[in-house]
N, CA, C and O atoms as a Maestro MAE file, in Angstrom:
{
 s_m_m2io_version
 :::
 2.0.0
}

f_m_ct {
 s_m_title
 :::
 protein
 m_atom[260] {
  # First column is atom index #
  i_m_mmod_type
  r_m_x_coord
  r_m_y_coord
  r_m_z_coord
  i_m_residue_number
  s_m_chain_name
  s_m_pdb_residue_name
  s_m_pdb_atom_name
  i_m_atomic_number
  :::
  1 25 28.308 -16.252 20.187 1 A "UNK " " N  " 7
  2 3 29.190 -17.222 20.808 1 A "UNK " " CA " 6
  3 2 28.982 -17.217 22.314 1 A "UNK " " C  " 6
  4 15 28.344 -16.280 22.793 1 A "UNK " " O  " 8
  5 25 29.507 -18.269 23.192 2 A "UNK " " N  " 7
  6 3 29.378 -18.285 24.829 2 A "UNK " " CA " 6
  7 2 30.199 -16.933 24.944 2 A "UNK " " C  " 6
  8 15 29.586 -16.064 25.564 2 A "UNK " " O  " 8
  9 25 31.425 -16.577 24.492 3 A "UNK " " N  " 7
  10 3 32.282 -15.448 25.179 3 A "UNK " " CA " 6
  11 2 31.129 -14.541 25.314 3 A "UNK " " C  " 6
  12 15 30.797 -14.139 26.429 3 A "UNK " " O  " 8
  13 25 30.333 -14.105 23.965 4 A "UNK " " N  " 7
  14 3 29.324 -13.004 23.648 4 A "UNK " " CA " 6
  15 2 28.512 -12.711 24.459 4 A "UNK " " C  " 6
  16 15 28.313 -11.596 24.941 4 A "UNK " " O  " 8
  17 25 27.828 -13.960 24.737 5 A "UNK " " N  " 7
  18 3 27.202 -14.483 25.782 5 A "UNK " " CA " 6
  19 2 27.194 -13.746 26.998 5 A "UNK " " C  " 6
  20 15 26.450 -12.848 27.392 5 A "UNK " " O  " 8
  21 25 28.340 -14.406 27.600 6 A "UNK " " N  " 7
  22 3 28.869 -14.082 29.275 6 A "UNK " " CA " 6
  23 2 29.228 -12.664 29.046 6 A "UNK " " C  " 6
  24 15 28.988 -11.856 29.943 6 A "UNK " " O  " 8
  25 25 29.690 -12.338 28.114 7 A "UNK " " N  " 7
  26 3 29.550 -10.584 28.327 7 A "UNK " " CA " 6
  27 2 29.097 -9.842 28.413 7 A "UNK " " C  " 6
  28 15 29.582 -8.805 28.866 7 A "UNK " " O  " 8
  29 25 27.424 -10.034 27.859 8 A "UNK " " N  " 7
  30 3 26.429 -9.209 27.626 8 A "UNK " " CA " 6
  31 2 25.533 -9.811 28.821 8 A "UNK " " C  " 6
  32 15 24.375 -9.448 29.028 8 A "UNK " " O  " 8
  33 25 26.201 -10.754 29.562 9 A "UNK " " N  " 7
  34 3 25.399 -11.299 30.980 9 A "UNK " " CA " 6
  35 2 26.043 -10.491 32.000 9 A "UNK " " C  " 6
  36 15 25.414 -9.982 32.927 9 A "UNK " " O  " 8
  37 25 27.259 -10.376 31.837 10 A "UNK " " N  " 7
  38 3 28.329 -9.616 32.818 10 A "UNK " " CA " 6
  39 2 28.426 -10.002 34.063 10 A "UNK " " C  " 6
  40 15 29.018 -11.050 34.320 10 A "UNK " " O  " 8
  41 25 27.935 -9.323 34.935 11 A "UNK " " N  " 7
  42 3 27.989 -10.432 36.788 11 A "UNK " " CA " 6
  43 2 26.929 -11.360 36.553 11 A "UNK " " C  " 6
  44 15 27.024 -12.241 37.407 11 A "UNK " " O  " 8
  45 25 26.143 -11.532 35.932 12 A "UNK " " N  " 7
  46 3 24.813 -12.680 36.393 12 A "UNK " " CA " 6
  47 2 25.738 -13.992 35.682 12 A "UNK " " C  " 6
  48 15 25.366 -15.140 35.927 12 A "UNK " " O  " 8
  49 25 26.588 -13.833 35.062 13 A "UNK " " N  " 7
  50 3 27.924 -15.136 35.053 13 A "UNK " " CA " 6
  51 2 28.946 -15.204 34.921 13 A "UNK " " C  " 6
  52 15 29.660 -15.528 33.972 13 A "UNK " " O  " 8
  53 25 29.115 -14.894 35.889 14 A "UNK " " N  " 7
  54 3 30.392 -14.907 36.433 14 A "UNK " " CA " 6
  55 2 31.637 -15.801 36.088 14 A "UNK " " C  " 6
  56 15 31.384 -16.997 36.230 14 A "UNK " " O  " 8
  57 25 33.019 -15.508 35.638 15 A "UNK " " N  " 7
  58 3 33.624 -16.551 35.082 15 A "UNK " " CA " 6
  59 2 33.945 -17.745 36.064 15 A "UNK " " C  " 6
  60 15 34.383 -18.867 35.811 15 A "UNK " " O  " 8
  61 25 33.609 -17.186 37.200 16 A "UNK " " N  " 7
  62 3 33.679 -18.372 38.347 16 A "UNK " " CA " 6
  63 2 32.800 -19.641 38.267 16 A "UNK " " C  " 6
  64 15 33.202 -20.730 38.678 16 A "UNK " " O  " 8
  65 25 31.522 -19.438 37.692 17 A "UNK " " N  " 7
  66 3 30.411 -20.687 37.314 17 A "UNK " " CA " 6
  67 2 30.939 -21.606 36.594 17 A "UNK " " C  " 6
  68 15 31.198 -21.081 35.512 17 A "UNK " " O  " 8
  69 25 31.321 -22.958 36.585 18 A "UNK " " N  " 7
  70 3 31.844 -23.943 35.631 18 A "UNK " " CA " 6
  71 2 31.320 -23.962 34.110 18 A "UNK " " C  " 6
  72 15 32.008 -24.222 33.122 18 A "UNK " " O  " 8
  73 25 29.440 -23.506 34.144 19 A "UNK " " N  " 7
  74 3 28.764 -23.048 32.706 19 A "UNK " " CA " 6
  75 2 29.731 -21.743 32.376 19 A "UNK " " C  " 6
  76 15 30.309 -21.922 31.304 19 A "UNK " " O  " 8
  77 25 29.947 -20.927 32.779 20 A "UNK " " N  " 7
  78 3 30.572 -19.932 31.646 20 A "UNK " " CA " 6
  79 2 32.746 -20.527 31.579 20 A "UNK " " C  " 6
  80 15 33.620 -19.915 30.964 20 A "UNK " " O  " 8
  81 25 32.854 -21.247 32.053 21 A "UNK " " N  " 7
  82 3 34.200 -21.254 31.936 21 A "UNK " " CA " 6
  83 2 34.716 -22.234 31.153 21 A "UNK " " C  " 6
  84 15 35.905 -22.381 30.872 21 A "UNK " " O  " 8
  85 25 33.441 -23.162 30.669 22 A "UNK " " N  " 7
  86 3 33.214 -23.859 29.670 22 A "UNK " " CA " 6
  87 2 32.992 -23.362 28.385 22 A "UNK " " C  " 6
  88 15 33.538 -23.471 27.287 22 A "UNK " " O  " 8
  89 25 32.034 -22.789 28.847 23 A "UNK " " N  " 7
  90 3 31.459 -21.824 27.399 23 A "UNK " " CA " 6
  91 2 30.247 -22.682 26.861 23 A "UNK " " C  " 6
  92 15 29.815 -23.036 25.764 23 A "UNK " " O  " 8
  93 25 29.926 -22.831 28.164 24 A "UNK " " N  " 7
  94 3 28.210 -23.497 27.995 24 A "UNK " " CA " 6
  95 2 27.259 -22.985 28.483 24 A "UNK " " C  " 6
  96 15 26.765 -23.512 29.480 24 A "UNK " " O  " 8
  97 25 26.813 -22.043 28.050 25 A "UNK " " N  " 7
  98 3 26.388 -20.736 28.150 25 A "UNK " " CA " 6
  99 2 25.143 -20.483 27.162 25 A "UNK " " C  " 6
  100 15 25.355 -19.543 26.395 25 A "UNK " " O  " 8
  101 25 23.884 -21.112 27.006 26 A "UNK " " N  " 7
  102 3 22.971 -20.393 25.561 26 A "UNK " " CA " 6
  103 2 22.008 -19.701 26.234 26 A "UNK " " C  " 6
  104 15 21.583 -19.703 27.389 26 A "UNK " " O  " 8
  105 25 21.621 -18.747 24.617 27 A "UNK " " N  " 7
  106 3 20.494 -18.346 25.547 27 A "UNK " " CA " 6
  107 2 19.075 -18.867 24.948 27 A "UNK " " C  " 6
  108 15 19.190 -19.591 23.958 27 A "UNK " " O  " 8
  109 25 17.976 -18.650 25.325 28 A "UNK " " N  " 7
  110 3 17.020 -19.453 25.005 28 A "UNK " " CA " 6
  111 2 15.879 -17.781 24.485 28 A "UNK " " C  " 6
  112 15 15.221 -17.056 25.232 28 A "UNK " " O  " 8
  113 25 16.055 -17.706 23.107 29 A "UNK " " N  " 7
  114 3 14.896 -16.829 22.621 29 A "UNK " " CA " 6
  115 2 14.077 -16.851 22.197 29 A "UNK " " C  " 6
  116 15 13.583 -15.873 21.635 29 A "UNK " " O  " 8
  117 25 13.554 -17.975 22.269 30 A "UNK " " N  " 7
  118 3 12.217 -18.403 21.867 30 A "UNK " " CA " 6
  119 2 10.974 -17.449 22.551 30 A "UNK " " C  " 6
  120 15 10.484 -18.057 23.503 30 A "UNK " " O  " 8
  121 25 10.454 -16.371 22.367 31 A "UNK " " N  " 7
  122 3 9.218 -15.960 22.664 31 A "UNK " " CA " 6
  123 2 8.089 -16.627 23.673 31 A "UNK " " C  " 6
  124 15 7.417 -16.161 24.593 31 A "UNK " " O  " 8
  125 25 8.198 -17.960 23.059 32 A "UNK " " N  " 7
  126 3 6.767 -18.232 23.675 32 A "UNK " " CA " 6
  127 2 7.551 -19.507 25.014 32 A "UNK " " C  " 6
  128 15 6.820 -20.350 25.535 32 A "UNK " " O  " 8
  129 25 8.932 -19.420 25.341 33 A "UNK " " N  " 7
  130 3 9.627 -20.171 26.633 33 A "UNK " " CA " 6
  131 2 9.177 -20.703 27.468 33 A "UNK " " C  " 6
  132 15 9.162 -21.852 27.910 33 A "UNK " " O  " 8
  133 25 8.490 -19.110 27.858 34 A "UNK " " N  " 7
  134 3 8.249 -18.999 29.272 34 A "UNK " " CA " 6
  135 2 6.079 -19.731 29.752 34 A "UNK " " C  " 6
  136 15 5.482 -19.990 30.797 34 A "UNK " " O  " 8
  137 25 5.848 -19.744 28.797 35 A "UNK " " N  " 7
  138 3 4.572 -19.655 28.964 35 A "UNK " " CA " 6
  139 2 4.366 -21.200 29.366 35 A "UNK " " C  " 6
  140 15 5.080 -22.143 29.023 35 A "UNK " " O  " 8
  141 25 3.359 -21.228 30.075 36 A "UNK " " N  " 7
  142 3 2.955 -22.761 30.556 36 A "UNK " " CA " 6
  143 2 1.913 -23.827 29.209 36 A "UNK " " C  " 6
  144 15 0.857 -24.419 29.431 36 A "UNK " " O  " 8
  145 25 2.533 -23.771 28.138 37 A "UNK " " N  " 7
  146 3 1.779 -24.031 27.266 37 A "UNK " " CA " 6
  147 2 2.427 -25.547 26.600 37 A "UNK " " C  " 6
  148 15 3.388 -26.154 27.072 37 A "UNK " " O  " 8
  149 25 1.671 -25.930 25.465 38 A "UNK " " N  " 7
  150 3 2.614 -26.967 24.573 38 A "UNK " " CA " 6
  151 2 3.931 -26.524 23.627 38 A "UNK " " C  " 6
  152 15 4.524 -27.284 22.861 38 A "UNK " " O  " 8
  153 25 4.242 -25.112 23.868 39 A "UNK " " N  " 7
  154 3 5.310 -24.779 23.347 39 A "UNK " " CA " 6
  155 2 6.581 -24.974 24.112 39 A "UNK " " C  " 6
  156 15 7.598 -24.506 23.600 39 A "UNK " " O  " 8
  157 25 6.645 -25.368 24.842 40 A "UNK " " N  " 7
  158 3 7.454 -25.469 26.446 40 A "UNK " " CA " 6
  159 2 8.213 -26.750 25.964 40 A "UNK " " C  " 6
  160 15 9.431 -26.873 26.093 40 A "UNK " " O  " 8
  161 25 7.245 -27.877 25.289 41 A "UNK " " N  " 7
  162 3 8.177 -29.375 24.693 41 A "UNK " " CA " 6
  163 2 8.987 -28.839 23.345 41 A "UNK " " C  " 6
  164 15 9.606 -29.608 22.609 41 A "UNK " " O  " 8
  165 25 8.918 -27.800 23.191 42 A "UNK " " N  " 7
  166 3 9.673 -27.474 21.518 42 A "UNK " " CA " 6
  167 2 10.667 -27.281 22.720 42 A "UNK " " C  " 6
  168 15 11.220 -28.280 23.180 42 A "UNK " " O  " 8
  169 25 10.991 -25.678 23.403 43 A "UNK " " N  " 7
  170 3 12.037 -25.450 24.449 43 A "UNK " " CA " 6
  171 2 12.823 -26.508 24.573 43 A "UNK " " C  " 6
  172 15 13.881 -26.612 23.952 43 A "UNK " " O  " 8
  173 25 12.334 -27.470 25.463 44 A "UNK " " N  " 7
  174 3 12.931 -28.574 25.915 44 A "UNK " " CA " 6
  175 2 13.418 -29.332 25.257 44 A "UNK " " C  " 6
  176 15 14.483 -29.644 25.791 44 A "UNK " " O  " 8
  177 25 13.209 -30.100 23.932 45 A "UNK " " N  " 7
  178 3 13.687 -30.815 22.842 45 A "UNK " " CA " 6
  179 2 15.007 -30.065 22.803 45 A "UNK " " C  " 6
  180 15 16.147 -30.437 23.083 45 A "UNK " " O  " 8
  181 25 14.483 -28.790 22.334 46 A "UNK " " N  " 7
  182 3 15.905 -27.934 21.612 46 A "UNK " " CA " 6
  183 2 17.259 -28.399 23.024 46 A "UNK " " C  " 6
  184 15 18.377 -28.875 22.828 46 A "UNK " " O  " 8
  185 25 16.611 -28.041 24.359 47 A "UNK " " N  " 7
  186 3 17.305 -27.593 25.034 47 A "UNK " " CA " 6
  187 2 18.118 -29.142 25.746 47 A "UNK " " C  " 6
  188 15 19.144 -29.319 26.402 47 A "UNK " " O  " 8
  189 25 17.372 -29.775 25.373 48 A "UNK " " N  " 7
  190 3 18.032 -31.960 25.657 48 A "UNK " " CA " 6
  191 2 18.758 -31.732 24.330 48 A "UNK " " C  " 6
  192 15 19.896 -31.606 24.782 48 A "UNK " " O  " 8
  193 25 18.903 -31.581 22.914 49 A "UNK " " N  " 7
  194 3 19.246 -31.464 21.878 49 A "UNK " " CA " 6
  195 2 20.757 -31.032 22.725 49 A "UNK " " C  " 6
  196 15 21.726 -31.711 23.065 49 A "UNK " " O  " 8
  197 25 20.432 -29.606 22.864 50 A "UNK " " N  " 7
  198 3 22.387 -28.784 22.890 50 A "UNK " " CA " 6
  199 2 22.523 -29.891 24.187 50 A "UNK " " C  " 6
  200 15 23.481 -30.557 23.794 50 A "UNK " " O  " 8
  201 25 22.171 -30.408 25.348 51 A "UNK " " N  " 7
  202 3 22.648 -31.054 27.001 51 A "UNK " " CA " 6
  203 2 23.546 -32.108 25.999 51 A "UNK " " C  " 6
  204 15 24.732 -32.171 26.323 51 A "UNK " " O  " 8
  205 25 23.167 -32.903 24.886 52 A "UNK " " N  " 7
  206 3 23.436 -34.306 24.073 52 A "UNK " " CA " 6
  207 2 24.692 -33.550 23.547 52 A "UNK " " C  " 6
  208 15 25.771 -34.125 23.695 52 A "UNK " " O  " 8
  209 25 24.679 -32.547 23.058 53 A "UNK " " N  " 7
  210 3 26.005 -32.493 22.332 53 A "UNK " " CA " 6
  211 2 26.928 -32.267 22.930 53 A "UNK " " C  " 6
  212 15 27.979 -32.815 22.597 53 A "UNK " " O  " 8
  213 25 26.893 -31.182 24.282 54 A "UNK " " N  " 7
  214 3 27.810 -30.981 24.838 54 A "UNK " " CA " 6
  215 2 28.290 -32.971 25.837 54 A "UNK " " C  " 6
  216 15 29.265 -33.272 26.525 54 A "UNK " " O  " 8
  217 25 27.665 -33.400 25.618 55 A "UNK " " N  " 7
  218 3 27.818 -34.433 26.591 55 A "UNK " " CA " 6
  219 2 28.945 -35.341 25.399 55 A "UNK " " C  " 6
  220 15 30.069 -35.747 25.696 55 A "UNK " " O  " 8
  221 25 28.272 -35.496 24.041 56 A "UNK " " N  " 7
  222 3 29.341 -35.903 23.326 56 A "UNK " " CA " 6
  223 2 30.761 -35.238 23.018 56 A "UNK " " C  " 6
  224 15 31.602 -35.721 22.260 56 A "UNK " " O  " 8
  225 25 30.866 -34.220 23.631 57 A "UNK " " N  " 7
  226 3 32.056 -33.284 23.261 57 A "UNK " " CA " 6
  227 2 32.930 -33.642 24.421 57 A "UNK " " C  " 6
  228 15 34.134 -33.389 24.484 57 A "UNK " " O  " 8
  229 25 32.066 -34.385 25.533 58 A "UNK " " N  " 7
  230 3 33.198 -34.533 26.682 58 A "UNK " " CA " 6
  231 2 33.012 -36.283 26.839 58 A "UNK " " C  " 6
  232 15 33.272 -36.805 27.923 58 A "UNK " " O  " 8
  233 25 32.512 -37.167 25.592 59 A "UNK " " N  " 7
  234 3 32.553 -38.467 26.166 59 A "UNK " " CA " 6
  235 2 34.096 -39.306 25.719 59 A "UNK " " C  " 6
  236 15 34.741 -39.113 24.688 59 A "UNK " " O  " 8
  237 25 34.317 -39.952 26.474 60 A "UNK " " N  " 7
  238 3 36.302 -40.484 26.330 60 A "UNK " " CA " 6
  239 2 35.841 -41.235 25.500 60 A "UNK " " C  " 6
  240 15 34.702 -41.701 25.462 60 A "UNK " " O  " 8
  241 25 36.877 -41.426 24.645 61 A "UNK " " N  " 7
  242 3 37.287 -42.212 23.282 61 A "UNK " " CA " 6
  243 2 37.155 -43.636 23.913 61 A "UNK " " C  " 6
  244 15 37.780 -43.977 24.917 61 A "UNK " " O  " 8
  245 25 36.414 -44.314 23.334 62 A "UNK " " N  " 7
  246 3 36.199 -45.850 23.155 62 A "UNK " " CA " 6
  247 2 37.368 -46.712 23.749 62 A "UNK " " C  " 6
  248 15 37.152 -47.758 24.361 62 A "UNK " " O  " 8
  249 25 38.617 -46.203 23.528 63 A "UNK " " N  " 7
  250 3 39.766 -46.895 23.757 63 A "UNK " " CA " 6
  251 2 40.713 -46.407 25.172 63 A "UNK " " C  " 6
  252 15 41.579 -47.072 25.739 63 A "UNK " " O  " 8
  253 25 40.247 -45.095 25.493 64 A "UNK " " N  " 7
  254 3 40.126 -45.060 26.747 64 A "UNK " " CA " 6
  255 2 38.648 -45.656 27.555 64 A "UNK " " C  " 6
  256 15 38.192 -44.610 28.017 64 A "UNK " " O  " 8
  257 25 38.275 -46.090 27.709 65 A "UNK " " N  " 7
  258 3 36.512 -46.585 28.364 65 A "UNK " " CA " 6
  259 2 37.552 -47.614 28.944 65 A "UNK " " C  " 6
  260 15 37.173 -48.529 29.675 65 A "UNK " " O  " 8
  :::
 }
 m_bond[259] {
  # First column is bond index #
  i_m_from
  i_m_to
  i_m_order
  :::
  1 1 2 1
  2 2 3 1
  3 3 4 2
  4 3 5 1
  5 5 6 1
  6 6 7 1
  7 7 8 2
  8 7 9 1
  9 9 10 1
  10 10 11 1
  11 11 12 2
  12 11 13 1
  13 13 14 1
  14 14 15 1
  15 15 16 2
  16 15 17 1
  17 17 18 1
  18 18 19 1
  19 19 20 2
  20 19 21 1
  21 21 22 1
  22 22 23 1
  23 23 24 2
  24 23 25 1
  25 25 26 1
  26 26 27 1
  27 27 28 2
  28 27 29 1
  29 29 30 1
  30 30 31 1
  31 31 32 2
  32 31 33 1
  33 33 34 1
  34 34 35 1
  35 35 36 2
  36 35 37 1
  37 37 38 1
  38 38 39 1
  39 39 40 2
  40 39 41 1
  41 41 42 1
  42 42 43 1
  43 43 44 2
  44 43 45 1
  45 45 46 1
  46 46 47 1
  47 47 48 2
  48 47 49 1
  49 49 50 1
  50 50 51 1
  51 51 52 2
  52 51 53 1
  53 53 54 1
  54 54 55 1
  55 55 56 2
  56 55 57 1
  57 57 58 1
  58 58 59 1
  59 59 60 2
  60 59 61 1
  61 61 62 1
  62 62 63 1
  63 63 64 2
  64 63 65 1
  65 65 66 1
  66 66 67 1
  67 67 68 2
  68 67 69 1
  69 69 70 1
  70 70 71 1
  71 71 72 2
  72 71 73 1
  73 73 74 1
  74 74 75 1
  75 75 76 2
  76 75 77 1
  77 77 78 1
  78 78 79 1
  79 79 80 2
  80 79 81 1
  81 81 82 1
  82 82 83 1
  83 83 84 2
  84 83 85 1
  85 85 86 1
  86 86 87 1
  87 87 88 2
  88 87 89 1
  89 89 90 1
  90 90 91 1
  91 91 92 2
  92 91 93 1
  93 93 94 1
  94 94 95 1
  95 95 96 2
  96 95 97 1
  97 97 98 1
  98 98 99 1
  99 99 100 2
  100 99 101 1
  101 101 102 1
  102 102 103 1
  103 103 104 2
  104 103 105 1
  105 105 106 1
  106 106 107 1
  107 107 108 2
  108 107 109 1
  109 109 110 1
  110 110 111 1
  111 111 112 2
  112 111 113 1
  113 113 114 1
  114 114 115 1
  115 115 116 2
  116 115 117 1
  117 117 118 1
  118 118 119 1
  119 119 120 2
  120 119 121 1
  121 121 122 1
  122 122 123 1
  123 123 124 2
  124 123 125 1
  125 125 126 1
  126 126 127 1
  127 127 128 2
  128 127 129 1
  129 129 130 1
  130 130 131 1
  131 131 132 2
  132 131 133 1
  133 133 134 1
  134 134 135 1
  135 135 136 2
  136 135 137 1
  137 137 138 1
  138 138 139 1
  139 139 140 2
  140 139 141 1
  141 141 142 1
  142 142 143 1
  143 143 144 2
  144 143 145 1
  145 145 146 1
  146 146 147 1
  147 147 148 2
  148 147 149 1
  149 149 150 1
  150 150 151 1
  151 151 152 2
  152 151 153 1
  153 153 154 1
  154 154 155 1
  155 155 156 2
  156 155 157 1
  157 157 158 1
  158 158 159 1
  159 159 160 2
  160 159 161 1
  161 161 162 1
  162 162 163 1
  163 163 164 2
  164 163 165 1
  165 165 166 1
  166 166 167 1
  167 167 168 2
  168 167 169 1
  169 169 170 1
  170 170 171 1
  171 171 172 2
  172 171 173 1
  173 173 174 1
  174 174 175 1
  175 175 176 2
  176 175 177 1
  177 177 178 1
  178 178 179 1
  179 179 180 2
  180 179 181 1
  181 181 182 1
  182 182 183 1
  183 183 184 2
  184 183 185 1
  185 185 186 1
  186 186 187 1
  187 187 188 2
  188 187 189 1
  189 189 190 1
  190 190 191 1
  191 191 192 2
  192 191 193 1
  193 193 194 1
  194 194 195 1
  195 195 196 2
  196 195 197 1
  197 197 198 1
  198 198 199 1
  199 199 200 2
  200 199 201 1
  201 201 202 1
  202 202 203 1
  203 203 204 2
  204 203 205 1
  205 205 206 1
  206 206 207 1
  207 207 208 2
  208 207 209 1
  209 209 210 1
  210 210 211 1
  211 211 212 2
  212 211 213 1
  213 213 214 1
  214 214 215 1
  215 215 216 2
  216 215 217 1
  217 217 218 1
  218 218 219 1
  219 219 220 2
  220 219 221 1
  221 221 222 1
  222 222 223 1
  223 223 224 2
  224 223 225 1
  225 225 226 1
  226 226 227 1
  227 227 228 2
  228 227 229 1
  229 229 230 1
  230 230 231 1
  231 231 232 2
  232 231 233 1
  233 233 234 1
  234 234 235 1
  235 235 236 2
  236 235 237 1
  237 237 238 1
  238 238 239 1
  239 239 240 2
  240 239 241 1
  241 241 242 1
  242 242 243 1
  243 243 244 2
  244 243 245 1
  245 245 246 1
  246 246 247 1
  247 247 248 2
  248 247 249 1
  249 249 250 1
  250 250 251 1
  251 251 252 2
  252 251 253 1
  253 253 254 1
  254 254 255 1
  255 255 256 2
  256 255 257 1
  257 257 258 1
  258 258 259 1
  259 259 260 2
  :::
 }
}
């Protein structure tokens, strides 16, 4: 979970950051992340994937718009 998360991060997030006080917080374990390769567009998919949901979790109801 984000709580799990920010705990096992401890000061590197701080509950002061708006990401942990949200609880938008992941971590990214994919092995091959970091490397400058074609595995980097899997990362990124995944990582536009969770940006989309959290964005639907905060979009106002149709009838407020």
């Amino acid at each position: 979970t984000a709580a799990e998360l920010a705990a096992a991060l401890g000061r590197a997030a701080p509950s002061t950051l708006p990401a942990a006080r949200l609880g938008r917080l992941r971590l990214i374990a994919d092995p091959l992340a970091h490397l400058p390769a074609t595995t980097i567009s899997r990362v990124a998919a995944a990582l536009g994937d969770q940006i989309e949901e959290w964005g639907r979790q905060d979009a106002p109801s149709p009838a407020s718009r």
